[in-house]
C-alpha positions in Angstrom: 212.5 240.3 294.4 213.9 239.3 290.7 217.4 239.1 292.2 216.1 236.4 294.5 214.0 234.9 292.4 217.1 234.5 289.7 219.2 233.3 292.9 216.6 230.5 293.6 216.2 229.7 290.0 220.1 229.2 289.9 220.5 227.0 292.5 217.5 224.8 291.7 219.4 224.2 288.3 222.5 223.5 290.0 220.5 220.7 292.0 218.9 219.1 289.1 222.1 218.9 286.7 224.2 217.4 289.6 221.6 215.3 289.9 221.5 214.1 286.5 225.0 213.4 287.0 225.3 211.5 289.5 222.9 209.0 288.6 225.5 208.6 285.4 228.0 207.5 288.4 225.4 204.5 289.0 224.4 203.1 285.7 223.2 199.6 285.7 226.0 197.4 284.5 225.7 195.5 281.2 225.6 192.0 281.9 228.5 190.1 280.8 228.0 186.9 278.3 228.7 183.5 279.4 231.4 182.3 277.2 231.4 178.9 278.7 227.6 178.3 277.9 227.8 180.1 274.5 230.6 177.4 273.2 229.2 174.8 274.8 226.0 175.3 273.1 227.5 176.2 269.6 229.0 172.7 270.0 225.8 170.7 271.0 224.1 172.8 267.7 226.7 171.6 265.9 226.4 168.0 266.6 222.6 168.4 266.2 222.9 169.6 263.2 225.6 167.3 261.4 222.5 164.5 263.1 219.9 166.3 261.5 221.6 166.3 258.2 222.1 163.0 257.9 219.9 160.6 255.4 217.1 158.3 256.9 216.1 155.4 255.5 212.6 155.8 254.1 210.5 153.1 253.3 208.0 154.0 250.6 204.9 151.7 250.3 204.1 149.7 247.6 201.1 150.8 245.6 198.2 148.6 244.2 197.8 149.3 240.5 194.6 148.6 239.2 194.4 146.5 236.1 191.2 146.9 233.6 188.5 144.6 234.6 184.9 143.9 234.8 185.1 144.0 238.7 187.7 144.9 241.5 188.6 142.8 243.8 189.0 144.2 247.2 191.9 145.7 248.0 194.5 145.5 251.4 195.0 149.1 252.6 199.1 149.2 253.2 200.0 151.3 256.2 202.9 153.4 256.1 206.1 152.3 257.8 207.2 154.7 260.0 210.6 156.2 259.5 213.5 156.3 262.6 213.9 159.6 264.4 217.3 161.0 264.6 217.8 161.6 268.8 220.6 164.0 269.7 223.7 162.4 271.0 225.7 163.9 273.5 229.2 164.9 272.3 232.0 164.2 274.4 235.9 164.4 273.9 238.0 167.7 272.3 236.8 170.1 269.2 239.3 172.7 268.1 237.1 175.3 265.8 240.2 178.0 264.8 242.5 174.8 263.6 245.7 173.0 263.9 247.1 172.6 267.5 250.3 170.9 266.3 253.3 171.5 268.8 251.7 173.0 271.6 252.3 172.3 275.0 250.3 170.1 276.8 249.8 169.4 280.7 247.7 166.6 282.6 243.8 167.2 284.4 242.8 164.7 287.0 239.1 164.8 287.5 237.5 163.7 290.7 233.6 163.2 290.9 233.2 163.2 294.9 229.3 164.1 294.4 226.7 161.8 295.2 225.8 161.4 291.2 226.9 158.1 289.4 228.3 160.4 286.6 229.2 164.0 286.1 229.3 166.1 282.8 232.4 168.6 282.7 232.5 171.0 279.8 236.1 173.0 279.6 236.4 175.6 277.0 239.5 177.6 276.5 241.9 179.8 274.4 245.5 178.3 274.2 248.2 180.0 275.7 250.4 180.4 272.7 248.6 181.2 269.3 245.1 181.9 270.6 243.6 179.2 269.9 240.0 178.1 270.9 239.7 174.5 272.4 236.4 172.9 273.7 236.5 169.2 275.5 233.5 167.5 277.0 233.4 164.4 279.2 231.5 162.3 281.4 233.5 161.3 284.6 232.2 158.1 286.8 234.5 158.5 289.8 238.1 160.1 288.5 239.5 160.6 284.9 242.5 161.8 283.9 243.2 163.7 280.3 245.5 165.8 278.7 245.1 169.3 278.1 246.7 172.0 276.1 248.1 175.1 278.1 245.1 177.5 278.2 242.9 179.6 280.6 240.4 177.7 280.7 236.0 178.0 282.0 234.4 175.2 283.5 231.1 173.9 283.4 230.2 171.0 285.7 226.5 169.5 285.8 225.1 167.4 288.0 222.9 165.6 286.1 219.5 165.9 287.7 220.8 168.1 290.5 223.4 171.4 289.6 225.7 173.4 287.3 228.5 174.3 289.3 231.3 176.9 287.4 234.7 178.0 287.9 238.0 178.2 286.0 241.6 177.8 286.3 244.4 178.0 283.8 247.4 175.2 282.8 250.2 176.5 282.4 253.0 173.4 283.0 253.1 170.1 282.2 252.3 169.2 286.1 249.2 167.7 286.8 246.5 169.5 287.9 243.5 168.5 289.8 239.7 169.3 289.5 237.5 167.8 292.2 233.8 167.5 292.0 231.7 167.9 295.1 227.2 168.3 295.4 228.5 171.9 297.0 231.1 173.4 294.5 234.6 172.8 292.5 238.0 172.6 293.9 241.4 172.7 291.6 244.7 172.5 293.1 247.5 172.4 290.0 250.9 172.6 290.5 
């Protein structure tokens, strides 16, 4: 009776430590960061925050002083004028953060907005393919634009305003042209 009891205890310990690792075979996966986002929102806190620095003008009411008499005259109550809010401004157009670009290659990027929006918003951020360097551009494209890029692999972020966010990414690598078109379902980029 022990010798099967031992057996059974055994094998039931066999089964639970096998099971223990095989659930370590199917962990849940970390999720990973978006990088586009992240950059794209350290520069709009950026630009907020140069805004937000910057002096208001404040007008400061005059004040009644009252000189010593037998009576006071009645006096106007002055209302405060009301100072200007700072809105944030979008940023558009090319922000390198880790520093000096000079002498790297550069290549072409035709954008085609074939969406049913007036206006599109693409966000690119990259790291350059020679000396690691971070770049971040930003436009709004009507129907097509066409900018120059510096070789990197790039992320993209494309809203719709009032509709989307479509992303993908793509890498320039040549000084060939390479093509990013827009549509309500998705991005396509053809490059050379």
């Amino acid at each position: 009776m022990k010798k099967r009891f031992a057996i059974i205890v055994i094998i039931a310990s066999l089964a639970l430590s096998s099971c223990s690792a095989v659930s370590g075979i199917f962990a849940t996966p970390t999720p990973t960061p978006d990088i586009a986002a992240t950059a794209l929102a350290a520069a709009e806190l950026a630009v907020a925050q140069t805004l937000t620095a910057m002096p208001t003008n404040t007008m400061v009411p005059p004040t009644n002083t009252p000189e010593p008499t037998a009576t006071l005259p009645p006096t106007n109550t002055l209302e405060p004028t009301p100072t200007s809010t700072s809105t944030m401004i979008p940023w558009f157009g090319f922000i390198s953060p880790t520093g000096n670009l000079d002498k790297l290659p550069q290549g072409f990027l035709r954008i085609e907005n074939e969406t049913s929006a007036d206006h599109i918003i693409v966000a690119i951020t990259g790291t350059t393919l020679k000396r690691n360097q971070e770049v971040w551009y930003r436009w709004s494209v009507s129907s097509y634009d066409v900018q120059t890029i510096y070789w990197a692999s790039y992320n993209v972020v494309v809203e719709i305003p009032g509709k989307t966010v479509l992303y993908s990414s793509f890498t320039q690598a040549n000084k060939d042209k390479t093509t990013m078109t827009v549509t309500d379902s998705g991005i396509r980029i053809v490059g050379p």
